[in-house]
C-alpha positions as CSV (number, residue, x, y, z in Angstrom):
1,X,117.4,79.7,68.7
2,X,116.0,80.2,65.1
3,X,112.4,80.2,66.8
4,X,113.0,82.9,68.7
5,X,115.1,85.0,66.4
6,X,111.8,84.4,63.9
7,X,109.5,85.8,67.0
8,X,111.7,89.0,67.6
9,X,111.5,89.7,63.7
10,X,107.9,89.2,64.0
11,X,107.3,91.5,66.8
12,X,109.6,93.9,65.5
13,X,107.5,94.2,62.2
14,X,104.3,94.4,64.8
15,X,105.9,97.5,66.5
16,X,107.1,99.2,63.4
17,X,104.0,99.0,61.3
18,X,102.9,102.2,62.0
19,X,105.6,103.6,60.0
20,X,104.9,101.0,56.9
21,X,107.1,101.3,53.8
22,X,106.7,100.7,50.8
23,X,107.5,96.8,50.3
24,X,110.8,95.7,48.0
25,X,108.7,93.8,45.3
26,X,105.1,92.6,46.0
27,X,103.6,89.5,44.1
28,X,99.7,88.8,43.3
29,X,98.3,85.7,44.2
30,X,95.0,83.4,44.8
31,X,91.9,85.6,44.9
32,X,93.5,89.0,44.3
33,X,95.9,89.6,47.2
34,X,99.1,91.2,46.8
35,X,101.9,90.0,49.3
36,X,104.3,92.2,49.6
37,X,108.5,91.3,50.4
38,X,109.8,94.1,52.7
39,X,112.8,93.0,53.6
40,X,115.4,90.5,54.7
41,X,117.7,90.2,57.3
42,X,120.1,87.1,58.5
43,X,118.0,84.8,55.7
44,X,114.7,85.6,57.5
45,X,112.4,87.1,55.2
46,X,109.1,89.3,56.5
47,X,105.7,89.7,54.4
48,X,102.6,91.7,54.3
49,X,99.6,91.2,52.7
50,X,96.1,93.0,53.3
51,X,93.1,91.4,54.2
52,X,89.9,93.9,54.9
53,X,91.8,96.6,55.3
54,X,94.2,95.0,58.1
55,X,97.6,94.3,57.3
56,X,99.3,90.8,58.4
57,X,102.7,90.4,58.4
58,X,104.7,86.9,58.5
59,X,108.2,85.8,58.1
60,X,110.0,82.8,56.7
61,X,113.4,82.0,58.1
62,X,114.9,79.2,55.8
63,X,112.0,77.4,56.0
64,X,110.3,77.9,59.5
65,X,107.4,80.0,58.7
66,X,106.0,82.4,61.5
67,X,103.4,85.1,62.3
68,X,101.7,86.7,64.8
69,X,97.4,86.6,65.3
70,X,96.0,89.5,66.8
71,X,92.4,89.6,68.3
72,X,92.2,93.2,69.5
73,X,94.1,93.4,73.0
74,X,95.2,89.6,72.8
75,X,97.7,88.2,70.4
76,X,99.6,84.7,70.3
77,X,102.1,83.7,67.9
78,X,102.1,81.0,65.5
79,X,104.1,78.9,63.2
80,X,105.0,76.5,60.7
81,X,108.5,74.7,60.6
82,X,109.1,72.3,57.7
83,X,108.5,73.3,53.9
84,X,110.5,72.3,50.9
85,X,114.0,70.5,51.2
């Protein structure tokens, strides 16, 4: 259930991108990125960061970590479950 809670968030933030915010706090790591918190909702938490002018969005929901790969008219999603105890 938490899976596919974390893959509505994700293609929420997908179809409201267009209408970006700015994020709550951003954070600047590795070589220069800045990721950006935009908000949180039921403990899941959804990113963006930039990457050649593209932004890529992700959420973390107590530790599942999920996000969507887009390759023009194809996407899939993806994710990560585990993390810190």
């Amino acid at each position: 259930m938490k899976n596919l809670y974390a893959v509505l968030v994700g293609l929420a933030v997908l179809v409201l991108s267009g209408c970006s915010k700015p994020a709550e706090s951003t954070t600047r790591v590795g070589n220069n990125f800045e990721v950006g918190k935009l908000f949180t909702v039921d403990g899941c938490t959804v990113y963006r960061f930039e990457d050649a002018a593209r932004s890529h969005y992700f959420t973390n929901c107590s530790g599942s970590t999920s996000y969507t790969v887009s390759n023009g008219k194809t996407s899939y999603q993806a994710g990560i479950t585990g993390g810190r105890p």
